[in-house]
C-alpha positions in Angstrom: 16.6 -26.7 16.1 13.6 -26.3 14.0 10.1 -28.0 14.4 9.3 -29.3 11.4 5.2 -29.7 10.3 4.0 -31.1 7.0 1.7 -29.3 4.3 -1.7 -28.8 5.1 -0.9 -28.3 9.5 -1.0 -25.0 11.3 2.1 -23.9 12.3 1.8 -21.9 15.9 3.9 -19.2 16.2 4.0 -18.1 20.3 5.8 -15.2 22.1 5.9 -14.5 25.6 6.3 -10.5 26.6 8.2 -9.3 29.9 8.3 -6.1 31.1 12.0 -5.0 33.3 10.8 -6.7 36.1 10.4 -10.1 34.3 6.9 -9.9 34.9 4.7 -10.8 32.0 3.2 -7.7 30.5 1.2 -6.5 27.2 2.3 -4.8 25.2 1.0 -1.9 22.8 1.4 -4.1 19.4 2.5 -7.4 18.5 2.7 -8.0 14.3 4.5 -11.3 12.7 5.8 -11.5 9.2 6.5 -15.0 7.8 8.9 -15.9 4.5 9.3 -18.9 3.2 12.6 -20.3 1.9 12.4 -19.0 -1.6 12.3 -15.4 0.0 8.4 -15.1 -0.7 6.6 -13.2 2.2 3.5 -15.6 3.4 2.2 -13.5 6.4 2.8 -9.9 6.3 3.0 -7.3 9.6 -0.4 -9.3 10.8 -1.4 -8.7 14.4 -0.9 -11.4 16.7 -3.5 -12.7 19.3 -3.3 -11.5 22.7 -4.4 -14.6 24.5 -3.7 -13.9 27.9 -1.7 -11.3 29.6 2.0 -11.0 27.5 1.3 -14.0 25.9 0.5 -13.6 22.1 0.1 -16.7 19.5 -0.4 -17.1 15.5 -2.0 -19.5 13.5 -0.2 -20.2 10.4 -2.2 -23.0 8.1 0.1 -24.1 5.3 -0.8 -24.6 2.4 -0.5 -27.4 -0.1 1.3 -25.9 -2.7 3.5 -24.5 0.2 7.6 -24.3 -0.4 9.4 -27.4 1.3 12.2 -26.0 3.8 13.0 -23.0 6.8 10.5 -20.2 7.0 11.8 -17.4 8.9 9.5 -16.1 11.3 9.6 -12.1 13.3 7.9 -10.9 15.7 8.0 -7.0 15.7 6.9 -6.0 19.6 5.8 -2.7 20.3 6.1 -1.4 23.9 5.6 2.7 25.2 7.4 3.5 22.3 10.2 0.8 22.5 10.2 -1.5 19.3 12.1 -5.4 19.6 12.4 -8.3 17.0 12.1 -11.7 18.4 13.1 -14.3 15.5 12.1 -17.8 15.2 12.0 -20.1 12.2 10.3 -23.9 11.4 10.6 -26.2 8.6 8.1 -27.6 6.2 9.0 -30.8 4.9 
């Protein structure tokens, strides 16, 4: 399921980072690349905010002219030389 925002609201993206021992755990980068629907790339490899110990958020404000439908969100995590996608996605209606 998707949460759904209107034009003109910020979007939060959030992702949570564990380390083996499900601890929480920062890690060496955290980027985020948003498309729309129409395949259009919004945010590109843009560095997350660390806000707190493995927890890392993104502000997306969407615009008013913004495509109506799914925007695909991933989150590119960078660990000691380990790299993992997380994918998300919300709707614009």
């Amino acid at each position: 399921m998707h949460r759904t925002y209107q034009v003109l609201e910020c979007a939060q993206a959030y992702l949570v980072n564990l380390d083996n021992d499900y601890e929480l755990d920062d890690a060496d980068t955290v980027t985020i690349t948003i498309t729309d629907p129409a395949g259009t790339v919004v945010v590109n490899g843009v560095a997350m905010v660390n806000e707190s110990t493995g927890i890392y958020t993104y502000n997306y404000d969407i615009p008013s002219d913004a495509v109506l439908g799914v925007y695909t969100v991933v989150a590119v995590i960078t660990t000691t030389g380990h790299v993992n996608k997380e994918y998300s996605s919300f709707r614009v209606r």
